[in-house]
N, C-alpha and C positions, 0 to 999 in steps of 0.2 A: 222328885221326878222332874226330867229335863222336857221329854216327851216320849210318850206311846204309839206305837206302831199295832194298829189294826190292820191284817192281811184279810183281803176278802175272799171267799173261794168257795162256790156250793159246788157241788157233785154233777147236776145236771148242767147238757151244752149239745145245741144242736147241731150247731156249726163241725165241732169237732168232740165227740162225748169223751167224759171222763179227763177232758182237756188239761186240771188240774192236779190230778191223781199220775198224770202220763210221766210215765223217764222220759226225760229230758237231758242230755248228756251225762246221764249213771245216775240222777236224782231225779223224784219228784219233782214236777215242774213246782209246785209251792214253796218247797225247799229253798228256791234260789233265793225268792223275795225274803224266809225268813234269814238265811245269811247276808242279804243288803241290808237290809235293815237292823243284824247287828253291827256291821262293819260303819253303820254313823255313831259316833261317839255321844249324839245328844240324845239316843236314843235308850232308854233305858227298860222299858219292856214291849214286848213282841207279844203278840197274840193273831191267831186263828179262828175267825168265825168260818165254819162250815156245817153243811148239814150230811158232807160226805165222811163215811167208817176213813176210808184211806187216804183223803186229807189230813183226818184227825191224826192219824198214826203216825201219818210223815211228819206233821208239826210235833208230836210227842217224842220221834224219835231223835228229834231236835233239842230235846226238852222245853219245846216250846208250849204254852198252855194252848189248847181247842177249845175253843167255845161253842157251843151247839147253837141252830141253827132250826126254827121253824119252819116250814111249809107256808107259812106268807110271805116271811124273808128269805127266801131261797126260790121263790117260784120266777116264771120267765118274766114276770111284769114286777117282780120285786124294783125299790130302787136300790140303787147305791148308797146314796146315804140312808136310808131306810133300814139297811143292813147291819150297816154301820151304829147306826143310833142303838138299833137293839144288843150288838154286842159291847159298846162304851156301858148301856146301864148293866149288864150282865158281870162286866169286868167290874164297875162300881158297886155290885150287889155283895159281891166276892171281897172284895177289897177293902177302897174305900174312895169316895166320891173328888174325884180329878178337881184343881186350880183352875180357874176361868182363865189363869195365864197359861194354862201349858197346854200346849197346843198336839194336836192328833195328826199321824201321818198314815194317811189312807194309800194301802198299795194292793196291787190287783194279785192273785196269788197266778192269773195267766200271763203277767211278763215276766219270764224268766232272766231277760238281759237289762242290763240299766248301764249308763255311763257310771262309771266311779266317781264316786262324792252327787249325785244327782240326789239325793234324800238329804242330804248335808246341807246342799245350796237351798233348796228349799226351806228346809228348818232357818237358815241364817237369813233367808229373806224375808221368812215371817216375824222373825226376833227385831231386826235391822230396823223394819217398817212397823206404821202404824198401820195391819190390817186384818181381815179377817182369812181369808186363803191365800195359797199359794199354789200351784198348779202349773204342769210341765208341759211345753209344748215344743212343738219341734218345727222346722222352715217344711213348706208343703212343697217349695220343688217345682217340675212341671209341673204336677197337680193343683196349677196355681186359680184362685178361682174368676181371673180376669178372660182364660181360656177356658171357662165353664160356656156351655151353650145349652138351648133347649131343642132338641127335636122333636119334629113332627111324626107321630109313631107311620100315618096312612101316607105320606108323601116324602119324610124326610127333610123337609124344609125345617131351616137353620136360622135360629134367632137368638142375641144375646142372653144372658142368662139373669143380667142386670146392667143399665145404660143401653143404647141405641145404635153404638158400633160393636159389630163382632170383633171379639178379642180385645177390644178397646184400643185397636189399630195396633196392637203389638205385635210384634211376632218374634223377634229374639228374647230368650229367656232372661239372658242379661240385665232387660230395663223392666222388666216384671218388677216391683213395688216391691218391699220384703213382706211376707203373709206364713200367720204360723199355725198348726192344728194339735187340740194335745194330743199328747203320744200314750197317756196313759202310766206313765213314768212312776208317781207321783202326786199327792193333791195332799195338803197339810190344812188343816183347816183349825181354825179356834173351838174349843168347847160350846161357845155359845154361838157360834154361825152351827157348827153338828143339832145341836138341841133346836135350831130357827128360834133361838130368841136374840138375834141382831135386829133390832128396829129398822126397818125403811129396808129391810135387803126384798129386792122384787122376791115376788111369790113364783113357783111354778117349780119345775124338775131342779134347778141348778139355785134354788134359795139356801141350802146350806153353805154355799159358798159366802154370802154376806154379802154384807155392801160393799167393802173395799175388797178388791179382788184382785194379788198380782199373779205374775209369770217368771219360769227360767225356762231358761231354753234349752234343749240339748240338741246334741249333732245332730245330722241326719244317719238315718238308718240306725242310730248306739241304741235307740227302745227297740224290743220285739213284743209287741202283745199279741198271744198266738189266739187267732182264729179259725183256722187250718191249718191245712197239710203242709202246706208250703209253708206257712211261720211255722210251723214245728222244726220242718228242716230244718230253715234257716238258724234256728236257735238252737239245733243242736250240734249246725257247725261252729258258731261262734263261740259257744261256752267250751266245747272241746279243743276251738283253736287256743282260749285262754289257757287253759288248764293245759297245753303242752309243754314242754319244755321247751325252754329258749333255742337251744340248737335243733331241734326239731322244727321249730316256727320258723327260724331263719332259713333251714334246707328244703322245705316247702314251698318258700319264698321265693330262691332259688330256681328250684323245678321250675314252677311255674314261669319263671323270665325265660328262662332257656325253649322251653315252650310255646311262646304268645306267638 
């Protein structure tokens, strides 16, 4: 085995319920992730932890295996890798127990969009380097955090958010520093950063990642991880603009200039 792809995906979502189970341009929104993930070639099995019936269904009708899913690891305070951990032993229970060199590709079963080759670059930067994860992130944009501030809820008074000039005297976006946030793409992490047995990786929510810890970046806006209504849309324009046909996408293109 080159490496394994764990799709994470419980049933329950507040934000948007059933968020994972939802069509998404003609599929399950889980669907997408189990087709990125076989479309990397270093990927050689695909698996579904869920504790939802219509998760599981869609990954089976994928013939993808489901892995079920407890009521610890599926609750709102579950973690991520938490989830994770339990469905690697449950595949190792099944199976047979994964190479401390082959590495795990954790994707979210609510992003349905990914740049092409983004699980690929991952896998090849964890092979490349000596480390323990890899994790996708993306440029924050205006959302940049030098333009973060703190308000005052009773008067509205305005104060840095960190240092002692507001905005840190910037104000064209232009000379804003580069700054990235994950996007949720993607996270590849070593068997033994998943298990937390990497010596020295700090403790706390993000210790599965290990001690050495890199990044790829992807474009702006190519991830959707849908939290709502509007990522929903959005992802189900974009997967339906893929999946048109080329003279259809060009006559679209079209319209719209004639239009602006």
């Amino acid at each position: 085995m080159t490496a394994l792809a764990i799709i994470i995906g419980r049933a329950g979502s507040k934000g948007l319920p059933n968020k994972n189970a939802r069509l998404i341009a003609g599929r399950p929104c889980v669907q997408w992730s189990i087709l990125d993930a076989r479309e990397c070639p270093a990927i050689t099995h695909v698996v579904v932890s869920t504790d939802g019936p219509e998760i599981a269904a869609a990954a089976k009708a994928l013939g993808c295996e489901a892995l079920p899913r407890d009521a610890t690891t599926a609750s709102d305070g579950a973690t991520v890798d938490a989830a994770a951990r339990d469905a690697l032993t449950r595949w190792e229970r099944a199976h047979a127990p994964l190479a401390d060199d082959v590495p795990i590709a954790l994707l979210y079963a609510n992003v349905p969009v990914r740049p092409p080759g983004l699980i690929a670059a991952a896998l090849g930067r964890y092979h490349q380097e000596v480390c323990d994860s890899v994790q996708s992130f993306t440029p924050v944009g205006k959302h940049h955090p030098w333009w973060t501030v703190r308000v005052e809820p009773s008067t509205g008074a305005l104060a840095p958010w960190e240092g002692q000039k507001l905005f840190h005297d910037t104000f064209r976006r232009q000379d804003l520093p580069p700054a990235f946030v994950p996007d949720g793409g993607v996270i590849v992490v070593s068997r033994r950063a998943l298990r937390l047995d990497v010596f020295g990786a700090p403790p706390g929510p993000h210790q599965f990642f290990g001690l050495r810890r890199l990044g790829v970046i992807s474009p702006a806006g190519s991830v959707i991880d849908i939290d709502n209504e509007i990522d929903a849309l959005v992802a189900e324009t974009v997967l339906t603009r893929r999946s048109a046909p080329a003279d259809a996408r060009t006559h679209a293109g079209h319209s719209h200039g004639e239009h602006a």
